[in-house]
C-alpha positions as CSV (number, residue, x, y, z in Angstrom):
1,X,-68.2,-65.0,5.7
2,X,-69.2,-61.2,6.1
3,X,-66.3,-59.0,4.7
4,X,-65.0,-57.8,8.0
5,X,-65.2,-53.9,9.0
6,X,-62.4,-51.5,7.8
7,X,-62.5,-49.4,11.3
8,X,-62.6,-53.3,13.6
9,X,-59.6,-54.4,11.0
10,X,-57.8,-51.4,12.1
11,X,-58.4,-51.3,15.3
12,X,-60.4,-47.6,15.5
13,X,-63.1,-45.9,16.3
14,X,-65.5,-44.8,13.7
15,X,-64.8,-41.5,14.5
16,X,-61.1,-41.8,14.4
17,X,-59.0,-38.8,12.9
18,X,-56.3,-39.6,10.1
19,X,-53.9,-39.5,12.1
20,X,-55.1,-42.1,14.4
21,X,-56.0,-44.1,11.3
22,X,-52.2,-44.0,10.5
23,X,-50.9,-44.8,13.8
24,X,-52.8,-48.1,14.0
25,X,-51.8,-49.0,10.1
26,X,-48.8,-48.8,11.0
27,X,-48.1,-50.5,13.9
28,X,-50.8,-53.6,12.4
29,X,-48.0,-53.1,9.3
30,X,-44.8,-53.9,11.4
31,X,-46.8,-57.1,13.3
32,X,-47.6,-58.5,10.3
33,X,-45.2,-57.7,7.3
34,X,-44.1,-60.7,5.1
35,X,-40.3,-59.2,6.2
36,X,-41.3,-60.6,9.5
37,X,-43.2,-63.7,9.1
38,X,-41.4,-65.1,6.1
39,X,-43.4,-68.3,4.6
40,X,-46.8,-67.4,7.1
41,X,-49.8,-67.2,4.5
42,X,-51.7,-66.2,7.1
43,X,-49.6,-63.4,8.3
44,X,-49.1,-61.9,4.5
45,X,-53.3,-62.4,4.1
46,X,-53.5,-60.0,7.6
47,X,-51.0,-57.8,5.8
48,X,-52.8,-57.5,2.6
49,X,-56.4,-57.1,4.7
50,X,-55.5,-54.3,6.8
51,X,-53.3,-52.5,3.8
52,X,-56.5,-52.4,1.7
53,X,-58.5,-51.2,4.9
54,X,-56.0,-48.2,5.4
55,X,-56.0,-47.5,1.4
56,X,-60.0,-47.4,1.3
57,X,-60.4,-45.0,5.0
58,X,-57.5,-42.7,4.3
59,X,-59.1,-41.3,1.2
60,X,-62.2,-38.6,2.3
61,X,-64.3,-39.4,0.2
62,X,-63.7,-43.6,-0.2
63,X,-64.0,-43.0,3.6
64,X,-67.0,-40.9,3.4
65,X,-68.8,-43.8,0.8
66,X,-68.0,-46.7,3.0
67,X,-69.7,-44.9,5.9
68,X,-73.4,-44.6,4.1
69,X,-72.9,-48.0,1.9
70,X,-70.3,-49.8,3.8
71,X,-68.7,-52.4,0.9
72,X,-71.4,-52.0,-1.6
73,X,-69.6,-48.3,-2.6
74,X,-66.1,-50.2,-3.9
75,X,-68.7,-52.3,-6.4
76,X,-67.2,-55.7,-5.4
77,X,-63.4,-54.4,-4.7
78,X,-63.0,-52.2,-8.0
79,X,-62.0,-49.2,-4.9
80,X,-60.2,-51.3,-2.7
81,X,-62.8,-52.3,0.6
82,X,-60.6,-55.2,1.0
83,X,-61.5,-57.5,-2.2
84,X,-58.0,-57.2,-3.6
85,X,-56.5,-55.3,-5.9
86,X,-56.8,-51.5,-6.3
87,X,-53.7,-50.3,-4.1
88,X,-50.7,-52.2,-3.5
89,X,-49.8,-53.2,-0.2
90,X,-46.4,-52.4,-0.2
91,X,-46.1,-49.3,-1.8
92,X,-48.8,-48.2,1.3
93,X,-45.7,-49.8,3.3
94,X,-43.5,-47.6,2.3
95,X,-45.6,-44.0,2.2
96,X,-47.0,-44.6,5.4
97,X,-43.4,-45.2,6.9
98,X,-42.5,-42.8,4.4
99,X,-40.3,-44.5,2.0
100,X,-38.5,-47.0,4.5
101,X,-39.2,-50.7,4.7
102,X,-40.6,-51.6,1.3
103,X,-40.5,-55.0,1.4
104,X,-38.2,-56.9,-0.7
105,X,-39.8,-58.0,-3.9
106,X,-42.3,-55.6,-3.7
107,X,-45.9,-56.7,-4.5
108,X,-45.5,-58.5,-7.5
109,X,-45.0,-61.8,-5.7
110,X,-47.4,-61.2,-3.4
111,X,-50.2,-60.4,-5.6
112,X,-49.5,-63.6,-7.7
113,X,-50.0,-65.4,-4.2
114,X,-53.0,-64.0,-3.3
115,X,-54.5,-63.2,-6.8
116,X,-56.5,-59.8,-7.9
117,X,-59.7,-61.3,-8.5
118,X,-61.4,-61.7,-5.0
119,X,-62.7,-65.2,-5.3
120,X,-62.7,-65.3,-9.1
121,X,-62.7,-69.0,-10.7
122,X,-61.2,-70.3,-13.8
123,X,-64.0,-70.0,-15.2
124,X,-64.5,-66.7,-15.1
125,X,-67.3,-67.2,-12.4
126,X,-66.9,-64.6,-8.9
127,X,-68.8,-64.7,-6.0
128,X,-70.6,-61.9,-4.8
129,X,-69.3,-60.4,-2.1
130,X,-71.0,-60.5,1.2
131,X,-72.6,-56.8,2.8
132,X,-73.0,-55.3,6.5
133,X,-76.2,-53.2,7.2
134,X,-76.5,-51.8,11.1
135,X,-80.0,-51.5,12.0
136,X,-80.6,-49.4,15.3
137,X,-83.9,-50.9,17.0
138,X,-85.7,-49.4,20.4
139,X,-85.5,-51.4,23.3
140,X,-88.9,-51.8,22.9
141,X,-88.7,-53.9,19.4
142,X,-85.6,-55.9,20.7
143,X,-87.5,-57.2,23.5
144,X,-90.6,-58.1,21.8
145,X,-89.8,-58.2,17.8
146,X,-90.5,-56.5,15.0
147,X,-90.5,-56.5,11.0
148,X,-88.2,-53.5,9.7
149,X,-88.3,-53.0,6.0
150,X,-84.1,-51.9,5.4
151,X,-83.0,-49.9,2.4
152,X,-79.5,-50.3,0.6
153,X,-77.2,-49.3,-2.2
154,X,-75.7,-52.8,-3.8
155,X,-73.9,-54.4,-7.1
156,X,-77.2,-56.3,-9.4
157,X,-76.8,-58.3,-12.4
158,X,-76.6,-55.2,-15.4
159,X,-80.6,-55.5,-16.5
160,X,-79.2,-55.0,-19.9
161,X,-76.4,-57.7,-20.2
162,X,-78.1,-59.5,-17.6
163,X,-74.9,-60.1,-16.1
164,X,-72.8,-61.3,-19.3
165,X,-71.1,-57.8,-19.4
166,X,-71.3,-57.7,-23.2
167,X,-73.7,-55.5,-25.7
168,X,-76.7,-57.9,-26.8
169,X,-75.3,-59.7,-30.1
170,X,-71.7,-58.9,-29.9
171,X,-69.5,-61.8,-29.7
172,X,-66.5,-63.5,-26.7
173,X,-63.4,-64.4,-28.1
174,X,-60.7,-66.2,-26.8
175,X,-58.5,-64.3,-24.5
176,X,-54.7,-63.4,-26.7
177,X,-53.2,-63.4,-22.9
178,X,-54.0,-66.8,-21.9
179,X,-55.1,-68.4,-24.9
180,X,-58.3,-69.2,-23.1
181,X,-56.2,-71.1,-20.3
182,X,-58.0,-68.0,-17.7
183,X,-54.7,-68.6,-16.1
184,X,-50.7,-66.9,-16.7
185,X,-47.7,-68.6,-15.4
186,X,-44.6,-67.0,-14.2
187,X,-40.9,-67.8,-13.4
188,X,-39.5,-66.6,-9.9
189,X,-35.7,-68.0,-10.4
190,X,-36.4,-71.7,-9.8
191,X,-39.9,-71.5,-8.9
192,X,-43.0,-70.8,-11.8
193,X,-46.5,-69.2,-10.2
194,X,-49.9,-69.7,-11.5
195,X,-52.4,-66.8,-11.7
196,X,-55.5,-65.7,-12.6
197,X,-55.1,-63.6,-16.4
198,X,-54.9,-60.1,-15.8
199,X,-57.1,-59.9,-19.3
200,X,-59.8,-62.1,-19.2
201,X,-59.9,-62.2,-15.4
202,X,-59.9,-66.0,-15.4
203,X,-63.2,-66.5,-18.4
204,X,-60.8,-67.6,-20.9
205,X,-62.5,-65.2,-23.3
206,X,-62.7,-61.8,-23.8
207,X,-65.7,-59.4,-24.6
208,X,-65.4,-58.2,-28.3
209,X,-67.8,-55.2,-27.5
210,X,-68.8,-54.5,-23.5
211,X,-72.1,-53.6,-22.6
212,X,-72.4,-49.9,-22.6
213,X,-74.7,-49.7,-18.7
214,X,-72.3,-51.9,-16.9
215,X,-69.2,-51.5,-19.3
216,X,-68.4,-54.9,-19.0
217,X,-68.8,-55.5,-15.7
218,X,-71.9,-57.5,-15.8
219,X,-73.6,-55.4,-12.9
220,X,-74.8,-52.2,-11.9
221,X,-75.7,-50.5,-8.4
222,X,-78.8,-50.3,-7.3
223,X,-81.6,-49.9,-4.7
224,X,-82.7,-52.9,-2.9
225,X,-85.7,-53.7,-0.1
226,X,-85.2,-55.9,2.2
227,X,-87.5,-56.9,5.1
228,X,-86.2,-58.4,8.4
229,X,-88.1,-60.0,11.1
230,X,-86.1,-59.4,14.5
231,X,-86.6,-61.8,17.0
232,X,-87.2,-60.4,20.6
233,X,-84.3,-60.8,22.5
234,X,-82.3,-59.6,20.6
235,X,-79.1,-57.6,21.8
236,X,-76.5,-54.7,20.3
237,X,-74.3,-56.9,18.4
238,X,-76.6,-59.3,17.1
239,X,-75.9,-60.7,13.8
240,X,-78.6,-61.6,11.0
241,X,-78.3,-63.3,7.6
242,X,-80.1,-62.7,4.7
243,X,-78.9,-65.5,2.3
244,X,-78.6,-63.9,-1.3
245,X,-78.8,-60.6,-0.4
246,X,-75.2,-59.2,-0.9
247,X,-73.4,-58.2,-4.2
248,X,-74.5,-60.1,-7.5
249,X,-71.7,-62.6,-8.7
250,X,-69.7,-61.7,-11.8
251,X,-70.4,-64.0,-14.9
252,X,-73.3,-66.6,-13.4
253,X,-71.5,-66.4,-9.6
254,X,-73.4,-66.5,-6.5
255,X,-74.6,-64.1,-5.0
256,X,-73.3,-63.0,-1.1
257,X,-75.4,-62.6,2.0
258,X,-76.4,-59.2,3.2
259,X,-75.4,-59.9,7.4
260,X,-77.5,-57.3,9.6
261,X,-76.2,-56.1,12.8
262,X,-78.7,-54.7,15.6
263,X,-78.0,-51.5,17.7
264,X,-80.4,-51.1,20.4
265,X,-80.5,-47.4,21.1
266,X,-80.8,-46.8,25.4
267,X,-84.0,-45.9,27.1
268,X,-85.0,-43.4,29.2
269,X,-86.4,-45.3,31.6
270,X,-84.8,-48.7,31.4
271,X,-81.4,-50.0,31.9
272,X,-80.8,-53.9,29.9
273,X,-77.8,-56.1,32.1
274,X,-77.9,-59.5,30.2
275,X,-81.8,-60.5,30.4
276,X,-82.7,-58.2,33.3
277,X,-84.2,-54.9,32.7
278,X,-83.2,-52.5,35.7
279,X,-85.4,-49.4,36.9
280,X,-85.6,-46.6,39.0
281,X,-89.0,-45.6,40.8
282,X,-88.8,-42.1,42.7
283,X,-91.4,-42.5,45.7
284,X,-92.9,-40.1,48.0
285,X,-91.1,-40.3,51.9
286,X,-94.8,-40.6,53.1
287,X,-95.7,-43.2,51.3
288,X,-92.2,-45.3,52.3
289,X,-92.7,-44.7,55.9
290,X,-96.3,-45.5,55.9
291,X,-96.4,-48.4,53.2
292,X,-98.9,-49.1,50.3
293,X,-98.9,-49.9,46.0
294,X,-98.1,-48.0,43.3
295,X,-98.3,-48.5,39.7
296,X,-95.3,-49.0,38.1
297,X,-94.4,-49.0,34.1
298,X,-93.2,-52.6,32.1
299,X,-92.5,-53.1,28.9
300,X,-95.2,-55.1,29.0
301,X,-98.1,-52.7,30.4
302,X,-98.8,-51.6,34.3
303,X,-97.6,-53.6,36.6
304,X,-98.5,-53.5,40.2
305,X,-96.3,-53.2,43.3
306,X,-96.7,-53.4,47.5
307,X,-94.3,-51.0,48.8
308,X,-93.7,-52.1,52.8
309,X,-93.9,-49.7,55.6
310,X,-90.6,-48.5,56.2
311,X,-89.2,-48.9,53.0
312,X,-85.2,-47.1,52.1
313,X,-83.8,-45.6,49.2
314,X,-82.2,-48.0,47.5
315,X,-84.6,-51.4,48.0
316,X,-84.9,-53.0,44.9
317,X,-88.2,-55.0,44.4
318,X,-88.4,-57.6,41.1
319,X,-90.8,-58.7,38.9
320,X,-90.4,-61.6,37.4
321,X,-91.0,-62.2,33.7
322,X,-91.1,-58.7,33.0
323,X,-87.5,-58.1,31.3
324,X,-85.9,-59.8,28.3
325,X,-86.8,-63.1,26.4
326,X,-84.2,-65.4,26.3
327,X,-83.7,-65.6,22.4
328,X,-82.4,-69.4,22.5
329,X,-84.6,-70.9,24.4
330,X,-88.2,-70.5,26.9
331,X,-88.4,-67.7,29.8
332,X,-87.6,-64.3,30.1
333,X,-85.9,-62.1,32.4
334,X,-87.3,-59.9,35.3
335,X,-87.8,-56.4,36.3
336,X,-85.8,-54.8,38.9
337,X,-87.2,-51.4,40.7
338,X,-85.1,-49.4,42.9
339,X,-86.7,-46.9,45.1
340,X,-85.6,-43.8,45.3
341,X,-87.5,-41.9,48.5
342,X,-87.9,-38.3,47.5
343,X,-87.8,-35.9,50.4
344,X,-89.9,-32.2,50.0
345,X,-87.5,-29.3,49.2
346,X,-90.6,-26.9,49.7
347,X,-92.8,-26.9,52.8
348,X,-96.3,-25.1,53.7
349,X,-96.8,-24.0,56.9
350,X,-99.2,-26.3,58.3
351,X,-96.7,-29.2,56.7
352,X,-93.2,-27.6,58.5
353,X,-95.7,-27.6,61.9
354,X,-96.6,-31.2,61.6
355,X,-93.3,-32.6,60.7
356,X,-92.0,-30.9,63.8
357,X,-94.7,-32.1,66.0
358,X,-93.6,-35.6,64.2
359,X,-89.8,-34.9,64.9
360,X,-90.3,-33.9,68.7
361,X,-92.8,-37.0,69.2
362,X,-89.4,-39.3,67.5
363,X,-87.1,-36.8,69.9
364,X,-85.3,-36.0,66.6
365,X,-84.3,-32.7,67.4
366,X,-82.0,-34.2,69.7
367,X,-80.7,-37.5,68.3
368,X,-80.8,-36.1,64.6
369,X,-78.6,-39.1,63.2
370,X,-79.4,-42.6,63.3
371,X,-78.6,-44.4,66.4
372,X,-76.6,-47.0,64.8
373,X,-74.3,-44.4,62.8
374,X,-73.7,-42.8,66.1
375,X,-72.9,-45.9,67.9
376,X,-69.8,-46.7,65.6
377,X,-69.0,-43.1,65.0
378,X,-69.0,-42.2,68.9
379,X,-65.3,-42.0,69.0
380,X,-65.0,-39.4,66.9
381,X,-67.7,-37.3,68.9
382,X,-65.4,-37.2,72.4
């Protein structure tokens, strides 16, 4: 699964100040602190997730790294970005409630639950850790699809370790921590814990000489291409996978997904509700009184409509086929045109003599309101 969002973890808006980054920390802390869920996993994972989340957007400039790389700037957790490790969740406890609450045994126990390696194996193997990309489209490309080429920072395999993490021709040996177990036990009063080794980081052996690029860490950041088709129909929200395209693994792991999520920036012309595409046509009051066609613009060329005689602001005429394909599935949506009847502000001469010939002729001048207003209104009128 995509690593989830630091700001959605939290709660906040992109935008949100430190203060408001605090406030939500704090009260997420409280739901979900080990003091009050005692033996809920799932609870102490929640805990851990949203600590590292805090820890990563309360620093400026981790904050100000996530924002143009998202995960890819923490290089696989190394700066926090929720992978584990890199803070610890209860000292953020305690300096965000400002000393109080610290949480009984502290984090030792809790990291050896939950490990430091983010999804490290005994054998030394990690997997990469899966990236988010948001893509803004136009409406125009969501509704009829388009190929966008995207551009992104990302952990590779080192090109000159080619992912080993050790200078060519120097040597592993077996780890003095673990003895080449990859794994440390511990003693909690009656109860011993198993961990990944803090040395070797679970390999069993240890790099006599790292490489000098990666400095052991068997990858390096880098630019990456990616293209995307996008399917039309697609909406702001929509999720895409590009299998392989996330972090590299750590010794001979897999690699994540890269997970691309759409924004469709609004039109100035069209509305989108669900597959319906909604707009407004201003017409001239002569051509509603007296009837006709117009032209009127589609996402899909000119379309034609047959405006009735008599026609008020506010009929909605629709096109069928002429909105949004239905991404799952055949059809599409329709167009819906509201007419708004424009009246003159400016008149000629010859036009204010007309459209009083035209009023007198209706006897307007002296039953200016509709008669059906004026029948219900009458009352008020005595």
């Amino acid at each position: 699964m995509a690593q989830a969002d630091l700001y959605e973890t939290l709660g906040v808006a992109r935008d949100a100040s430190g203060d408001e980054l605090k406030k939500a920390y704090r009260k997420l802390a409280v739901k979900y602190h080990p003091d009050k869920n005692p033996g809920d996993a799932a609870a102490e994972a929640k805990f851990k997730e949203i600590s590292s989340a805090y820890d990563n957007l309360k620093d400026p400039d981790k904050r100000a790294a996530y924002d143009r790389y998202g995960h890819a700037a923490f290089q696989g957790g190394r700066g926090g970005g929720g992978g584990g490790g890199g803070h610890d969740p209860f000292d953020m406890f305690r300096e965000a409630f400002g000393g109080r609450g610290g949480g009984g045994g502290g984090g030792g126990i809790f990291d050896e639950f939950f490990g430091g390696g983010g999804g490290q194996s005994a054998g030394g193997a990690a997997h990469g850790s899966d990236l988010r990309y948001d893509l803004e489209i136009t409406l125009e490309e969501a509704v009829k699809g388009c190929e966008k080429e995207i551009r992104y920072r990302r952990p590779v395999e080192c090109k000159k370790c080619h992912g080993e993490g050790a200078e060519p021709g120097s040597k592993k040996v077996t780890c003095s921590t673990c003895g080449g177990a990859g794994q440390v036990s511990s003693n909690r009063g009656f109860i011993s814990f198993r961990q990944v080794c803090p040395s070797c980081h679970g390999a069993g052996q240890t790099i006599e000489k790292p490489c000098g690029n990666c400095h052991g860490e068997g990858r390096e950041m880098d630019t990456s291409t990616v293209k995307v088709r996008i399917p039309g129909g697609v909406a702001t929200g929509s999720k895409l996978r590009s299998a392989g395209k996330g972090e590299a693994g750590q010794m001979g792991g897999q690699a994540g997904d890269l997970y691309i999520i759409v924004h469709v920036k609004e039109h100035e012309l069209f509305e989108r509700h669900d597959h319906d595409l909604f707009c407004e046509v201003p017409i001239k009051f002569t051509l509603a009184a007296l009837g006709g066609s117009i032209n009127v613009p589609t996402l899909f060329g000119k379309g034609s409509l047959k405006i009735p005689a008599g026609t008020q602001t506010g009929t909605t005429f629709r096109l069928r086929g002429q909105g949004i394909p239905h991404l799952r599935g055949a059809g599409k949506g329709d167009l819906l045109i509201r007419m708004q009847v424009e009246v003159p502000t400016k008149l000629s001469g010859d036009q204010k003599k007309k459209l009083e010939e035209y009023a007198d002729a209706c006897g307007d001048p002296a039953n200016p309101m509709g008669e059906s207003f004026v029948e219900k209104a009458k009352q008020f009128f005595r």
